[in-house]
C-alpha positions as CSV (number, residue, x, y, z in Angstrom):
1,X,114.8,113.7,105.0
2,X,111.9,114.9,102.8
3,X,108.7,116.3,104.2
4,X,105.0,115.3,101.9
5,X,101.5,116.1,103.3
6,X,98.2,114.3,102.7
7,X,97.1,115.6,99.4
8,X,93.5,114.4,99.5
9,X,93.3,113.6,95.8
10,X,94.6,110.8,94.4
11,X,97.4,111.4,91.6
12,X,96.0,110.0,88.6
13,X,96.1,110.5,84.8
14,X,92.6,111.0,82.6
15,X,92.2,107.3,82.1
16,X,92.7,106.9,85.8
17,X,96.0,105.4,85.7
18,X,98.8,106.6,88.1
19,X,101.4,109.3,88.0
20,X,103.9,111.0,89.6
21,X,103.9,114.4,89.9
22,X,106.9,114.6,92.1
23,X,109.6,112.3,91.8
24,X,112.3,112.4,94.2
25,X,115.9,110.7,93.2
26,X,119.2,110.1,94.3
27,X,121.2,113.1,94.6
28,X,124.9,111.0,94.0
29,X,126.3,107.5,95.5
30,X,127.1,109.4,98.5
31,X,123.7,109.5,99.7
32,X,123.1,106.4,101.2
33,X,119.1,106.6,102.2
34,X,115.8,108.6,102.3
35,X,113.5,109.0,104.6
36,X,109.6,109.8,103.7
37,X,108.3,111.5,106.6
38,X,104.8,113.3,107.2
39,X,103.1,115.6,110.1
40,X,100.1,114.7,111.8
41,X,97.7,117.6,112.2
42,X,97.0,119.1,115.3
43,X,99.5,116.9,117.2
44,X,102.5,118.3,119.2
45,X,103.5,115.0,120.5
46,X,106.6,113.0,120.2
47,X,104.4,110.7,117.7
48,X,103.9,114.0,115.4
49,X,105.9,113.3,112.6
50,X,105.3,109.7,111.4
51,X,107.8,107.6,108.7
52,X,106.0,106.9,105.3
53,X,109.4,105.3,103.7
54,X,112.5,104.9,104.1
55,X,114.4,104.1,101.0
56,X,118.1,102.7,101.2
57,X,119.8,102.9,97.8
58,X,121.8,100.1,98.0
59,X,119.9,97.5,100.1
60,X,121.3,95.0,98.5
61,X,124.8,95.6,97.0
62,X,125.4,94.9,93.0
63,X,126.6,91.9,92.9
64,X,123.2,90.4,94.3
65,X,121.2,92.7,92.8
66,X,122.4,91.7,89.4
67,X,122.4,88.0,90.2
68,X,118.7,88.3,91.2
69,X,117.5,90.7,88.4
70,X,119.3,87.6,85.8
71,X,117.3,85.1,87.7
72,X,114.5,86.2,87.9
73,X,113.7,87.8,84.8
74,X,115.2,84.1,83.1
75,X,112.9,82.4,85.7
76,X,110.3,84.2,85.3
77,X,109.8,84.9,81.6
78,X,110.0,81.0,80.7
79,X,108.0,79.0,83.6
80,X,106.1,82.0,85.6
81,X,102.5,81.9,85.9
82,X,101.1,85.4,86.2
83,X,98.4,86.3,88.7
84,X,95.6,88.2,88.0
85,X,95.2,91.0,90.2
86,X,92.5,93.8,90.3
87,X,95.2,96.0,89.9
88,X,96.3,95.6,86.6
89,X,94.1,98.1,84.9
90,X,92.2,101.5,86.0
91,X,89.0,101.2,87.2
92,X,86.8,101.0,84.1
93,X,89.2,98.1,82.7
94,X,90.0,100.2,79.6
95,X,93.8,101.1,79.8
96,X,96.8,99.4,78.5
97,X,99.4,99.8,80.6
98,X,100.6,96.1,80.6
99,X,100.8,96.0,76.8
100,X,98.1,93.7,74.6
101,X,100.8,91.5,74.0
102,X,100.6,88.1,76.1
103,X,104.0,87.3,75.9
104,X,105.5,89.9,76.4
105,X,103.1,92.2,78.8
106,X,103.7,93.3,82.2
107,X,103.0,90.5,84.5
108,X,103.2,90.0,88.4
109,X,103.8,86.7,90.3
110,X,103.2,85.7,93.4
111,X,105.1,83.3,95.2
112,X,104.6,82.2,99.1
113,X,101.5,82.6,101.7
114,X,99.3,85.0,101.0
115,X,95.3,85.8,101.5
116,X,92.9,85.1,98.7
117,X,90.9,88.0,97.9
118,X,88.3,85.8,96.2
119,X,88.3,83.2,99.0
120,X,88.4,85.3,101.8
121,X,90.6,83.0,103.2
122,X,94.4,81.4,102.9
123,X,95.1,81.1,99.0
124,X,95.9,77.2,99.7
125,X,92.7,76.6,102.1
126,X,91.6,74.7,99.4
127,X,94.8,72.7,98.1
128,X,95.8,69.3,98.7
129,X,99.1,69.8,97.9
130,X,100.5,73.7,98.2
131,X,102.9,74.5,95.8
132,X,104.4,77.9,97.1
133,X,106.7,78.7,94.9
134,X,104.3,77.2,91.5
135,X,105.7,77.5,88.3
136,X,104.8,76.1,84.5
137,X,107.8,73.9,85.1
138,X,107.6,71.7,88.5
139,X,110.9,71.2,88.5
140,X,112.6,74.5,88.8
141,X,110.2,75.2,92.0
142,X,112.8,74.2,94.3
143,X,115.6,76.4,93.0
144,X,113.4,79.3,92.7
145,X,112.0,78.7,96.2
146,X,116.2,78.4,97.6
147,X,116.6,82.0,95.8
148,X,113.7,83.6,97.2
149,X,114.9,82.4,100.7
150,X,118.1,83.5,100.4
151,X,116.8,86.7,99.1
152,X,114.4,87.5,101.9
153,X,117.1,86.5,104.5
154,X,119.4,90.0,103.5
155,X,115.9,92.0,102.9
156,X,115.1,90.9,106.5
157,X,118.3,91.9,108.1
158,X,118.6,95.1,106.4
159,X,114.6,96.0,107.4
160,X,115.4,94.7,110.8
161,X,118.3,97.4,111.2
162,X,116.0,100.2,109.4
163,X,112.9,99.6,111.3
164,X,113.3,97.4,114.2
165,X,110.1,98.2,115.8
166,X,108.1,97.1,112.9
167,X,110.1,94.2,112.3
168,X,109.5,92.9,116.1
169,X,105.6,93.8,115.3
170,X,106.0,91.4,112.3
171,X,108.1,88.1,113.8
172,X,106.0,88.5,117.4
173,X,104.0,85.2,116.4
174,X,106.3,83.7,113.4
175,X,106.8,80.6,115.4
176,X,102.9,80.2,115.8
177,X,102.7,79.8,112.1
178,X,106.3,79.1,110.6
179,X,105.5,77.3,107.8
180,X,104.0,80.4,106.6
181,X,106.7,82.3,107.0
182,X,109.5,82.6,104.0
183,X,113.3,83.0,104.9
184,X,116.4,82.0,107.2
185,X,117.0,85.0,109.7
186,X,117.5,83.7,112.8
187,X,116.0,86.8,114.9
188,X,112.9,86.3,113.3
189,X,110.9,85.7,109.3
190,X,108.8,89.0,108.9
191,X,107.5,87.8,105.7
192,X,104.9,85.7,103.8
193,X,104.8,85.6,100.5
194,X,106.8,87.8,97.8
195,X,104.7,89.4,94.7
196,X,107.7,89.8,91.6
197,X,106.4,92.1,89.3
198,X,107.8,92.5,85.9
199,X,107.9,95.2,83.8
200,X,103.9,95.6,85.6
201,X,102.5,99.0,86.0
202,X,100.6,98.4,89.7
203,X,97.2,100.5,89.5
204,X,96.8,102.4,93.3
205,X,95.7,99.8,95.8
206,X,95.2,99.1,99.1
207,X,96.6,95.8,100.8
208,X,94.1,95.2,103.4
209,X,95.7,92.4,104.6
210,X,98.9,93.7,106.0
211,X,100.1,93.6,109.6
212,X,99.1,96.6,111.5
213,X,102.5,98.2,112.5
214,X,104.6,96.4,110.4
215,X,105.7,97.3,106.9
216,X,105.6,96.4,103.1
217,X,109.7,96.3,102.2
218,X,109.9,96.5,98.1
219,X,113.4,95.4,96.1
220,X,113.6,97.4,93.2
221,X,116.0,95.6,90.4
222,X,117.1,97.7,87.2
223,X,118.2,96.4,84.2
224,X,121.1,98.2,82.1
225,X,118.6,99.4,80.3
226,X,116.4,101.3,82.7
227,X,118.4,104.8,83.6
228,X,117.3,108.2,85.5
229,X,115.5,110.8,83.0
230,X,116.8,112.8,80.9
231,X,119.0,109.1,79.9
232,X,116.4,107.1,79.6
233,X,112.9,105.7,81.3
234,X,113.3,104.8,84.7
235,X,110.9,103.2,87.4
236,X,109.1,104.9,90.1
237,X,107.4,103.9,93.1
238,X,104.4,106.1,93.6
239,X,102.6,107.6,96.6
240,X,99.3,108.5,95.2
241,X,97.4,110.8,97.8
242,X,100.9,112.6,98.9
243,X,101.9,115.6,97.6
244,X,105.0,117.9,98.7
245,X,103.9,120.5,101.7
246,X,102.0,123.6,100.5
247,X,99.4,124.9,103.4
248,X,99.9,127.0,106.4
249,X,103.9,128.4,106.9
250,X,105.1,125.9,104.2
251,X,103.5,128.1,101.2
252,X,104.7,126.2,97.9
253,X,106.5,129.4,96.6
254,X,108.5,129.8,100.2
255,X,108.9,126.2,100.5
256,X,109.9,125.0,97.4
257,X,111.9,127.7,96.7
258,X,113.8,127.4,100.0
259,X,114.3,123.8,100.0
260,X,114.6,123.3,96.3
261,X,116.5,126.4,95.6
262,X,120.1,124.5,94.4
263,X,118.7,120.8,93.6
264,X,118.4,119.5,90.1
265,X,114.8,119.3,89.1
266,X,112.9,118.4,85.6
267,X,109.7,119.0,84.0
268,X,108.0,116.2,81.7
269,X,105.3,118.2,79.1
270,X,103.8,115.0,78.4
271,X,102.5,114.6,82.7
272,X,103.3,118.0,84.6
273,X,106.6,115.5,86.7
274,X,108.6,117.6,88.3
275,X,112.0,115.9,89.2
276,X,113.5,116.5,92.5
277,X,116.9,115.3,93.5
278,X,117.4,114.7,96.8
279,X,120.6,116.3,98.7
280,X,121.4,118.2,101.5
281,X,119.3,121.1,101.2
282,X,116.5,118.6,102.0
283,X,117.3,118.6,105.7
């Protein structure tokens, strides 16, 4: 369990594009899951400290993950059809973080339900025929839609295990609106819609959209290319206005130095990224 506070300021690089200061990894295939957690000021109640992630390292086992991480990336790289999100750059539009490159950029796909930030309404409020899981080639739709299915149904049971609460938020009224809904669980479809992002470099957002209570479950896939610093690059997940405790009786030199003391840790020149393995002296 690792402790972050509310920094305030979001983490961001001159251009306005994000970084990580802190990164937190996986201390050896022992550790089986993480859990994010923060403390709500001037509360002493049992709601005090609240969950900002949990992170299971093997939520899907290898064999799946390497199956979907093929398909996908084949899928996608021949028929997707990218969505253009406000995300994509910094704020003045000037950074390159998805390459200048068209065919071979970062690109993110959406696939599912989902609301239209430029309609203000359902994405398909407007479509005669939805096509859900739409790609350049009509014909692969229905294989990619059996995937994503199948995929959703073993996200959905291992979120259901992790977080019950806010998965029973999130399939209260699936039955109202089930063809909205993506998967096969039978205890309930928490989801909507799935965004695939590949190789895309998300600029911080905020999904206003969500389900109050509920939860945003992300499946990371690695290629054999992609290995934990100092190997290789790697990819990170960031939470951009948390920062590791360093007010009151958690001073950053007593902290850090007492809950860091015997992990492995990292500094990057090029950003100020401080690695952080995370093991049992992060109890």
């Amino acid at each position: 369990m690792v402790e972050v506070e509310f920094g305030g300021k979001e983490a961001v690089t001159s251009e306005g594009c994000p970084i990580a200061k802190w990164v937190i990894r996986r201390s050896s295939n022992e550790e089986k899951y993480l859990v994010i957690y923060r403390r709500r000021a001037g509360h002493v109640c049992y709601a005090t400290l609240l969950v900002t992630g949990i992170v299971s390292w093997e939520g899907i086992n290898f064999d799946q993950a390497k199956e979907a991480y093929i398909f996908l990336t084949s899928v996608l790289s021949q028929w997707g059809v990218p969505t253009q999100r406000q995300c994509s750059k910094n704020e003045k539009k000037t950074c390159r973080c998805q390459g200048d490159d068209p065919e071979t950029c970062g690109a993110s796909f959406t696939f599912g339900c989902s609301w239209s930030l430029f309609y203000d309404a359902c994405k398909f409020g407007r479509s005669v025929n939805a096509r859900k899981f739409k790609l350049a080639d009509g014909s692969k739709e229905a294989e990619l839609e059996d995937f994503l299915e199948d995929l959703t149904t073993n996200v959905g049971a291992q979120y259901q295990r992790l977080a019950p609460l806010a998965f029973s938020n999130q399939t209260r009224y699936d039955a109202t609106a089930s063809a909205c809904r993506i998967g096969r669980n039978s205890s309930g479809k928490p989801f909507s819609g799935v965004t695939a992002c590949v190789d895309f470099c998300t600029h911080s957002h905020y999904d206003r959209h969500n389900m109050d209570d509920g939860a945003t479950v992300v499946v990371t896939l690695l290629g054999d290319c992609v290995r934990p610093r100092p190997f290789g690059e790697e990819q990170l997940h960031v939470l951009p206005l948390y920062q590791m405790p360093t007010g009151g009786e958690r001073q950053a030199g007593v902290y850090l130095n007492e809950k860091y003391a015997s992990s492995s840790s990292d500094v990057n020149s090029s950003n100020g990224l401080n690695g952080l393995s995370s093991s049992s002296s992060l109890s």
